[in-house]
Structure formats: C-alpha cells, structure tokens
PDB file of N, CA, C and O in Angstrom:
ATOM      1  N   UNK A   1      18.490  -6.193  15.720  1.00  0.00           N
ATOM      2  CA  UNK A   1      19.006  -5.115  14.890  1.00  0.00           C
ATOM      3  C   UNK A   1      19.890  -5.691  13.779  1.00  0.00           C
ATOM      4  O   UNK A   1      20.770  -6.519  14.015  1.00  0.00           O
ATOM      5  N   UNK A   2      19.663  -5.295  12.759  1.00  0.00           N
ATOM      6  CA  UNK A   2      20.135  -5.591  11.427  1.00  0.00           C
ATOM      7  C   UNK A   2      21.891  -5.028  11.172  1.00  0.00           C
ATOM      8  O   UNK A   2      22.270  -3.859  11.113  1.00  0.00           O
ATOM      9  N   UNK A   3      22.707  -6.244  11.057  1.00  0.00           N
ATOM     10  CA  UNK A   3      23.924  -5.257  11.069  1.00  0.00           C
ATOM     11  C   UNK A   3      24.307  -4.450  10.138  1.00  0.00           C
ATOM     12  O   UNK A   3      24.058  -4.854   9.003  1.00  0.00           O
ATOM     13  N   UNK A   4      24.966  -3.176  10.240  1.00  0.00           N
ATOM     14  CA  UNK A   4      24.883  -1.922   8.948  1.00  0.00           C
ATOM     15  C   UNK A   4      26.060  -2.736   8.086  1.00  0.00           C
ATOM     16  O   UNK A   4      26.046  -2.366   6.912  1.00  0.00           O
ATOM     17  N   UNK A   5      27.080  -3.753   8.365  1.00  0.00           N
ATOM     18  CA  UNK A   5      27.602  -4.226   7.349  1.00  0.00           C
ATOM     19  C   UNK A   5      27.558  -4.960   6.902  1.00  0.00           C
ATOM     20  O   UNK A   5      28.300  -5.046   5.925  1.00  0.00           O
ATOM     21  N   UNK A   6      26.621  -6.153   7.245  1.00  0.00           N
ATOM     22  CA  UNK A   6      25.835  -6.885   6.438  1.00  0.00           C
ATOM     23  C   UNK A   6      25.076  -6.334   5.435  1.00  0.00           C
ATOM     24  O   UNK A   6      25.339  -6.466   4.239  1.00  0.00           O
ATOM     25  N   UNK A   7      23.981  -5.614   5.954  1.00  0.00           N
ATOM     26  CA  UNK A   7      23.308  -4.806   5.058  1.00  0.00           C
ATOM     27  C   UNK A   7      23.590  -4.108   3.963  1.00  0.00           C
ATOM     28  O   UNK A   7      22.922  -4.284   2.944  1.00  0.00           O
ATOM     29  N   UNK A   8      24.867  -2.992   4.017  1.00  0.00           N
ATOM     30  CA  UNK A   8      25.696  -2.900   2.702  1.00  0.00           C
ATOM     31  C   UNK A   8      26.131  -3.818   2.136  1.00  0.00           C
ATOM     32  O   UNK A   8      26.148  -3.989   0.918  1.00  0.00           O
ATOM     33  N   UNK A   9      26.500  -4.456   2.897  1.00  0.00           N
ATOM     34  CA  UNK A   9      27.511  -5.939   1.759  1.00  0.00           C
ATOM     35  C   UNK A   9      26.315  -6.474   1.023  1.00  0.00           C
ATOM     36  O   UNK A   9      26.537  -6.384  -0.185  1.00  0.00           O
ATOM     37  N   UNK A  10      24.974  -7.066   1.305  1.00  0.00           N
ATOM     38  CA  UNK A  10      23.631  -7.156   0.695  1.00  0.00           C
ATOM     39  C   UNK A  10      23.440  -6.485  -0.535  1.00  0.00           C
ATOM     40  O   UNK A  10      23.078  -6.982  -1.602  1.00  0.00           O
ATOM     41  N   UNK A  11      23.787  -5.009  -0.218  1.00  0.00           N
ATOM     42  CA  UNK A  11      23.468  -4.190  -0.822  1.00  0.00           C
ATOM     43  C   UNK A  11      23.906  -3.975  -2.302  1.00  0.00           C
ATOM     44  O   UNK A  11      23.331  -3.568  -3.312  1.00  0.00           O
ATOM     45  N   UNK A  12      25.195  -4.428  -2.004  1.00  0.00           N
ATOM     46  CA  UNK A  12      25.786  -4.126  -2.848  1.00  0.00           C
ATOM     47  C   UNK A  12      26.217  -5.678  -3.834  1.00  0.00           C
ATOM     48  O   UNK A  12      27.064  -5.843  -4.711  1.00  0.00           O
ATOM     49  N   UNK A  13      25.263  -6.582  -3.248  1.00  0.00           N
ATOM     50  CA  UNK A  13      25.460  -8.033  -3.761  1.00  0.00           C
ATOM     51  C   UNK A  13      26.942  -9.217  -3.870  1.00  0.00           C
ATOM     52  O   UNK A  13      27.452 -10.028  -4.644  1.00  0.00           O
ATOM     53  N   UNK A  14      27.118  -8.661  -2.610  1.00  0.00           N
ATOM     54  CA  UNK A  14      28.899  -9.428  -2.559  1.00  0.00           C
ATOM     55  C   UNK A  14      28.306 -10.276  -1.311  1.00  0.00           C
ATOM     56  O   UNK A  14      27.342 -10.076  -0.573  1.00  0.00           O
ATOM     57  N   UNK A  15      29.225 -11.251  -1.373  1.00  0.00           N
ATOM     58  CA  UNK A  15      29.071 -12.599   0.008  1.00  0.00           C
ATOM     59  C   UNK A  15      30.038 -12.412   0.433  1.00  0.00           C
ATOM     60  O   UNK A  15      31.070 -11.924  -0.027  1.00  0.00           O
ATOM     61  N   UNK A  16      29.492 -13.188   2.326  1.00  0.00           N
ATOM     62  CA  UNK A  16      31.335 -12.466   3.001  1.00  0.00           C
ATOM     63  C   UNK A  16      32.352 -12.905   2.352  1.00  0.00           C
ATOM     64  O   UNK A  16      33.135 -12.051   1.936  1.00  0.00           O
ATOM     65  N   UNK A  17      32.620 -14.226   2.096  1.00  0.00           N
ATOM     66  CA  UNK A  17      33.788 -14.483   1.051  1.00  0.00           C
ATOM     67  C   UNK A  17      34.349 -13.614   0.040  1.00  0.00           C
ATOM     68  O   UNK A  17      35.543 -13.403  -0.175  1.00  0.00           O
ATOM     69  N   UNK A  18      33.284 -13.109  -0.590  1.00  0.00           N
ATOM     70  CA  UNK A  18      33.665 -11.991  -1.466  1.00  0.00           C
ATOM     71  C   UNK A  18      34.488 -10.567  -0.668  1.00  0.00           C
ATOM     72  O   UNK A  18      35.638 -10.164  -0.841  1.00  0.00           O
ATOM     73  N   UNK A  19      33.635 -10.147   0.044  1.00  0.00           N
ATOM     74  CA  UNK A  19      33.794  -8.820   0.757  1.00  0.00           C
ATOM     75  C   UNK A  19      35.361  -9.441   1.616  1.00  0.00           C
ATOM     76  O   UNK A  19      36.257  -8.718   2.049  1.00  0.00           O
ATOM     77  N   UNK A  20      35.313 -10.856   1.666  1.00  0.00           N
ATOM     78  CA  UNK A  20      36.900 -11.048   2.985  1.00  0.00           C
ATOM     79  C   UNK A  20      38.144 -10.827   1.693  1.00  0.00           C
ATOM     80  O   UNK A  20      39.249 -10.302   1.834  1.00  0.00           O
ATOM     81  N   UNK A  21      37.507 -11.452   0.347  1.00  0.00           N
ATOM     82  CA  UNK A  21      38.929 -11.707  -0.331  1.00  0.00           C
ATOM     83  C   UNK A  21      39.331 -10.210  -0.965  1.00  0.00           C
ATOM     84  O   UNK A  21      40.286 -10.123  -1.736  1.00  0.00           O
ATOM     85  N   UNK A  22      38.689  -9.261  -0.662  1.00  0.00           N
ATOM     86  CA  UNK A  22      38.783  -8.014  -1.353  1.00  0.00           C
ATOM     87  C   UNK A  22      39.435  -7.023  -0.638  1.00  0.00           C
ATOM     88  O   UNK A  22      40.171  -6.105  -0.997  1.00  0.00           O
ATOM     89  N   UNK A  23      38.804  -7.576   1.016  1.00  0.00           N
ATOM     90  CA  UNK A  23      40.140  -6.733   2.143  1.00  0.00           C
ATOM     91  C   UNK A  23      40.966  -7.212   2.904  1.00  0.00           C
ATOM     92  O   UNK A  23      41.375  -6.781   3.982  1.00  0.00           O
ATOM     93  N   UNK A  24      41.332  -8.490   2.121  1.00  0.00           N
ATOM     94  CA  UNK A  24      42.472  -9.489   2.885  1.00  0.00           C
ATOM     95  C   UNK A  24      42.166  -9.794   3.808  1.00  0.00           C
ATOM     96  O   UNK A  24      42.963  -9.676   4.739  1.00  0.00           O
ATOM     97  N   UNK A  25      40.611 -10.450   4.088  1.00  0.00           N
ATOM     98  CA  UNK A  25      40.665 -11.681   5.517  1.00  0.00           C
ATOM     99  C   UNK A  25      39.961 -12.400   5.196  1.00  0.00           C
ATOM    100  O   UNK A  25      39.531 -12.255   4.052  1.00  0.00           O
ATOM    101  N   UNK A  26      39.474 -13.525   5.991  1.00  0.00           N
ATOM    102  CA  UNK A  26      39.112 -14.656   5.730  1.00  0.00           C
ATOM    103  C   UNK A  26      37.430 -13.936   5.581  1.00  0.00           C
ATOM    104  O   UNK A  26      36.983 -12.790   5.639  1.00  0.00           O
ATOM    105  N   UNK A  27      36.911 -15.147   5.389  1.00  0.00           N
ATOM    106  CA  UNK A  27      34.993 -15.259   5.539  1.00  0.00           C
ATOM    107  C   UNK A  27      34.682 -15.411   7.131  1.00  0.00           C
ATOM    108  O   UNK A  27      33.700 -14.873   7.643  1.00  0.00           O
ATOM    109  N   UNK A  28      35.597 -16.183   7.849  1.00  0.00           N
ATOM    110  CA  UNK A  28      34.912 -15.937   9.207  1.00  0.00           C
ATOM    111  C   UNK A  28      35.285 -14.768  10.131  1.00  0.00           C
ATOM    112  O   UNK A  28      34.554 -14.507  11.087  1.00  0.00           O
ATOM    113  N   UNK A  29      36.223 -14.163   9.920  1.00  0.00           N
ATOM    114  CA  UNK A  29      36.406 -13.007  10.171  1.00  0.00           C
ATOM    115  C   UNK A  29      35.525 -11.937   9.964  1.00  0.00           C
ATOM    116  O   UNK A  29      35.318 -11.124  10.864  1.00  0.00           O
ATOM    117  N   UNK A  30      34.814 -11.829   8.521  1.00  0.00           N
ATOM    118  CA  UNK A  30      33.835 -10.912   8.293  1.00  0.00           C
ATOM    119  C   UNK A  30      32.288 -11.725   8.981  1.00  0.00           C
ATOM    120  O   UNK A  30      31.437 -10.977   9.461  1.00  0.00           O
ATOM    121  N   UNK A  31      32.164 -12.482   8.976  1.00  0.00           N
ATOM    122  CA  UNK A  31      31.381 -13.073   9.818  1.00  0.00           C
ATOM    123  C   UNK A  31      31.330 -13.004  11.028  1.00  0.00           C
ATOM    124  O   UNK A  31      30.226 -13.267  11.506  1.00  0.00           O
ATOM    125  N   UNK A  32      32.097 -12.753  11.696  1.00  0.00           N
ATOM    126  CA  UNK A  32      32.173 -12.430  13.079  1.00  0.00           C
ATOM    127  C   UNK A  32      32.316 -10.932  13.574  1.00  0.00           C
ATOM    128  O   UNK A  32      32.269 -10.488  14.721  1.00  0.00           O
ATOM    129  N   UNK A  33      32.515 -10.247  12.283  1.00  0.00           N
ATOM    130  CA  UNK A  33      32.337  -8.731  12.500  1.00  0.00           C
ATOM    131  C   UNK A  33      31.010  -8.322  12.336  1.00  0.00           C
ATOM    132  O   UNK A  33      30.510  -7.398  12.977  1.00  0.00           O
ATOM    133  N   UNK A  34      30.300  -9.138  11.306  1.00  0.00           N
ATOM    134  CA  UNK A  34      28.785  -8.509  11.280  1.00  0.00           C
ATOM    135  C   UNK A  34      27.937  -9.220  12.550  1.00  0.00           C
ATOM    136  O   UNK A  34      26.763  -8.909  12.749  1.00  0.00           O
ATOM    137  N   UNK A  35      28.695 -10.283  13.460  1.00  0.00           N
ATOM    138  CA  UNK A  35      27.544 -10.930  14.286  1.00  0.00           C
ATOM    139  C   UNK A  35      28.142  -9.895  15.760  1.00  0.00           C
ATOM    140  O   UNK A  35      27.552 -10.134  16.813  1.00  0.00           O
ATOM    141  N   UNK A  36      29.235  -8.831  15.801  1.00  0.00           N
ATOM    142  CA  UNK A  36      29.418  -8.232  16.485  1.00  0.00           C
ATOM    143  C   UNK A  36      30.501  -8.797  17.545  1.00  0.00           C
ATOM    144  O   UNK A  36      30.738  -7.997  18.450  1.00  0.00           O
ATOM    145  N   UNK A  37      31.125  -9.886  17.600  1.00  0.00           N
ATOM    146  CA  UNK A  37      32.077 -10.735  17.784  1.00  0.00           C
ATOM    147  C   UNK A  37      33.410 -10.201  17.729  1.00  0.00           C
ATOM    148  O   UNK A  37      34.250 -10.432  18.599  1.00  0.00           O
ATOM    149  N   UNK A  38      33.620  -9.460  16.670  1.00  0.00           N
ATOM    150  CA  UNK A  38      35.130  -9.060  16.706  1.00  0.00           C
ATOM    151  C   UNK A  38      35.069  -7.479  16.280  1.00  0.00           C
ATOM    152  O   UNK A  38      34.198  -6.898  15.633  1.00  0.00           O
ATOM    153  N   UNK A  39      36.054  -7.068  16.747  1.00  0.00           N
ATOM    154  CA  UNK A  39      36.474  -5.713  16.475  1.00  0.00           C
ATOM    155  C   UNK A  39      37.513  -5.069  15.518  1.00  0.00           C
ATOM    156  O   UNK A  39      38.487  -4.433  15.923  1.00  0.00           O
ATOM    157  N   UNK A  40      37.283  -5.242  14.490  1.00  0.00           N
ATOM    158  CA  UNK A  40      38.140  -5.188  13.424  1.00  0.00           C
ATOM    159  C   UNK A  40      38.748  -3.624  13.383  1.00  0.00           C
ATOM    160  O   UNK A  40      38.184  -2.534  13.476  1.00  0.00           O
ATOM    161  N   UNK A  41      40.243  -4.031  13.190  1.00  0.00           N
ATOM    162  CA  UNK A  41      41.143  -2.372  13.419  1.00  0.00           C
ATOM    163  C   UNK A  41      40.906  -1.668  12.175  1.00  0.00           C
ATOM    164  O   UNK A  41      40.543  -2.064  11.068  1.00  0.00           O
ATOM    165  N   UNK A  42      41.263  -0.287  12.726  1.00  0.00           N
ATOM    166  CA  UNK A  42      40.812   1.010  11.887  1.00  0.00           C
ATOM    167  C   UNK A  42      41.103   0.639  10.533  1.00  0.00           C
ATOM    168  O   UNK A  42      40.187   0.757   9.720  1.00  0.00           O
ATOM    169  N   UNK A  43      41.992   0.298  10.224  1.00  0.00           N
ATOM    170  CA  UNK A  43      42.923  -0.332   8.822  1.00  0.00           C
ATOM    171  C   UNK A  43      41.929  -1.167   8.025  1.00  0.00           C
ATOM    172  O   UNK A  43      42.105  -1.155   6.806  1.00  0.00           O
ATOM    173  N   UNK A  44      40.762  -1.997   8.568  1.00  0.00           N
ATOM    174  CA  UNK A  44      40.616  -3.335   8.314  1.00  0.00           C
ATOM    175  C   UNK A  44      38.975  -2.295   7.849  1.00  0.00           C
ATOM    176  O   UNK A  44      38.334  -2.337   6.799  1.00  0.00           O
ATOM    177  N   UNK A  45      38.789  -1.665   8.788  1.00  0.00           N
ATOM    178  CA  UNK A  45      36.987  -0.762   9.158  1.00  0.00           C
ATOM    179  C   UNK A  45      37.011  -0.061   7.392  1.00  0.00           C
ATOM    180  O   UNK A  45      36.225  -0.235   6.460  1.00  0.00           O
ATOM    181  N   UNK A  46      38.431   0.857   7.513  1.00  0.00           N
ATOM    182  CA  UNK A  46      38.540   1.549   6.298  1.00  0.00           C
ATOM    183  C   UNK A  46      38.410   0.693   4.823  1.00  0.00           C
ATOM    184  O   UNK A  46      37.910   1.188   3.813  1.00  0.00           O
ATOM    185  N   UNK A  47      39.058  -0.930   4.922  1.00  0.00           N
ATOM    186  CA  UNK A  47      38.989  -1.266   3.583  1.00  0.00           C
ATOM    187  C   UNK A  47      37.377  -1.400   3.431  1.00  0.00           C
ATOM    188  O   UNK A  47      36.751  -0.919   2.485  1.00  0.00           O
ATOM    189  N   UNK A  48      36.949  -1.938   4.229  1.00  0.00           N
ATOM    190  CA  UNK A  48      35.738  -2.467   4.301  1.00  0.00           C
ATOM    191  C   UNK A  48      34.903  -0.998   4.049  1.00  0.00           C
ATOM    192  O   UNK A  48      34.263  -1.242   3.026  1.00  0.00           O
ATOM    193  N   UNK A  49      34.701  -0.123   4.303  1.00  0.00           N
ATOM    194  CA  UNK A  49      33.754   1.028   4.156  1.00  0.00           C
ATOM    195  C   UNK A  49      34.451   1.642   2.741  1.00  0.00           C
ATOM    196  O   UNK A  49      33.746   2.337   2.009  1.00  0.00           O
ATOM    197  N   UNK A  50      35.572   1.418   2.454  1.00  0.00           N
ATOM    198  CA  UNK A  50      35.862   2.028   1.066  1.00  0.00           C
ATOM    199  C   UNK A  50      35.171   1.034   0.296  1.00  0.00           C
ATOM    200  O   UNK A  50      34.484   1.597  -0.556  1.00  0.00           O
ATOM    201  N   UNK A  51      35.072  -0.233   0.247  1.00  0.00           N
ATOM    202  CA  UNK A  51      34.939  -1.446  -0.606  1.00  0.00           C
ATOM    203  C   UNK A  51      33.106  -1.683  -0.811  1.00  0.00           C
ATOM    204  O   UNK A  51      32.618  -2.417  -1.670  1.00  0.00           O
ATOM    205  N   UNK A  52      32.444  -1.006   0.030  1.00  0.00           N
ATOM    206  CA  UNK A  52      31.243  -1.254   0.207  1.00  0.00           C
ATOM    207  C   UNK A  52      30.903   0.297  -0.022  1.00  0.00           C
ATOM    208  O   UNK A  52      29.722   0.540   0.226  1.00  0.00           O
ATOM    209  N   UNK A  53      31.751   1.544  -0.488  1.00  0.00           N
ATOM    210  CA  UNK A  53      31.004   2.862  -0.973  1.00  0.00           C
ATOM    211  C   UNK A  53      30.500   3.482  -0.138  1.00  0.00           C
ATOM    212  O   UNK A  53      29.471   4.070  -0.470  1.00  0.00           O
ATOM    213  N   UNK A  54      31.098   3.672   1.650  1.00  0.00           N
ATOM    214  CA  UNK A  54      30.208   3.645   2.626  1.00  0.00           C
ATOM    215  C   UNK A  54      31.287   4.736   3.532  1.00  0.00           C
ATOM    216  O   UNK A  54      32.458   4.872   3.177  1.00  0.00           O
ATOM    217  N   UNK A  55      30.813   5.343   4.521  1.00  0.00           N
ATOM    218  CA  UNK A  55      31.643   6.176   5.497  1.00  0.00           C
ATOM    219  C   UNK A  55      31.980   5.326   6.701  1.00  0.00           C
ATOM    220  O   UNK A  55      31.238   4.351   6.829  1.00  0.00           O
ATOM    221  N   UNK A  56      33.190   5.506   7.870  1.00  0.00           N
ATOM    222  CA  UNK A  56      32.871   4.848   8.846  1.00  0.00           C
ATOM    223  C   UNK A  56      31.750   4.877   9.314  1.00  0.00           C
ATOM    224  O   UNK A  56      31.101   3.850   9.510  1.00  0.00           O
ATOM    225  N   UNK A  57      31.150   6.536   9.683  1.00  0.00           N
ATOM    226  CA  UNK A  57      29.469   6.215  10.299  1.00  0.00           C
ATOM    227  C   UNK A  57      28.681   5.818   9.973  1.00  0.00           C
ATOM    228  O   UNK A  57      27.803   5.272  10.640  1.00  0.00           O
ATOM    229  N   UNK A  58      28.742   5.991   8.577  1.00  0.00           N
ATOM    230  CA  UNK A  58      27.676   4.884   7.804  1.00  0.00           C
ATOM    231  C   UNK A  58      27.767   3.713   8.661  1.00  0.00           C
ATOM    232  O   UNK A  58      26.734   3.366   9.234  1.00  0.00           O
ATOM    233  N   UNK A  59      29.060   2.908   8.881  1.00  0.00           N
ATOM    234  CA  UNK A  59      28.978   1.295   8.816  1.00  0.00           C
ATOM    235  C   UNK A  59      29.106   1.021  10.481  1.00  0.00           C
ATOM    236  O   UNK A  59      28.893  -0.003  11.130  1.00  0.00           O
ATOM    237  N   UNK A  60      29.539   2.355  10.889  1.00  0.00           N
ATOM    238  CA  UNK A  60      30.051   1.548  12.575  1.00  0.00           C
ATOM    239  C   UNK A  60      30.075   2.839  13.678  1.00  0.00           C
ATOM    240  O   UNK A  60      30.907   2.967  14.576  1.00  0.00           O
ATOM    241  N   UNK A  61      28.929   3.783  13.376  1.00  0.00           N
ATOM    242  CA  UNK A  61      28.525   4.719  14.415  1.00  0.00           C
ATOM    243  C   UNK A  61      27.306   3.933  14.674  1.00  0.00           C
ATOM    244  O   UNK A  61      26.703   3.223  13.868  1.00  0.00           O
ATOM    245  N   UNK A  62      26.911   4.254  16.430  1.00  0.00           N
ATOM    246  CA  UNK A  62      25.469   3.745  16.728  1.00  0.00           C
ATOM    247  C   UNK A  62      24.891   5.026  17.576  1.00  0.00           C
ATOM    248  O   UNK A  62      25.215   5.893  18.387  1.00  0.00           O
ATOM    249  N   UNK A  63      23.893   4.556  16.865  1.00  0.00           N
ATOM    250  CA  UNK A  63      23.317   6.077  17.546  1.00  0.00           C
ATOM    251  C   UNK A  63      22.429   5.855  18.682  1.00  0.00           C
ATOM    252  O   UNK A  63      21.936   6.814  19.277  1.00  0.00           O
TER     253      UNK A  63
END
C-alpha cells in the first residue's frame, strides 16, 4: 500500500527534505512517517496536511 503522504508530497513535487524543512523536522523523520515507523503528534500531522493542501483524512484515516 502506497503511503497517502508520500503520495501527496509526490504530488505536489516536494522531497522529504523539502516537506521536513517546511514543518520543522528533519528528512528522517518524514521518512519514517511515510514508512509507518513513527507517529507524528497532532501538531506535526496538521503542519504536514496544511503544507501538502490536504485534510487529516485525506493523509491519515484508513479505511
């Protein structure tokens, strides 16, 4: 399964580096959120779904 925030971040043509320096964390941090590894807090979910044009369910409901 394809992760939904990889896939936006794709989408929207940013690299994790890009997408980390935009919500204050590193590249392996966002790397380890799209390989499902870490659980990034509500604070961290929100920059990231504002920054990528996206809802939480968009990026981190599973159905």
């Amino acid at each position: 399964m394809v992760n939904k925030i990889k896939l936006a971040r794709m989408e929207k043509g940013l690299t994790q580096s890009q997408l980390a320096e935009a919500v204050g964390v590193t590249r392996q941090t966002i790397g380890l959120i799209e390989k499902n590894a870490y659980n990034p807090s509500l604070q961290l979910c929100l920059a990231i779904a504002k920054k990528l044009n996206k809802t939480l369910n968009d990026l981190f409901w599973e159905e």
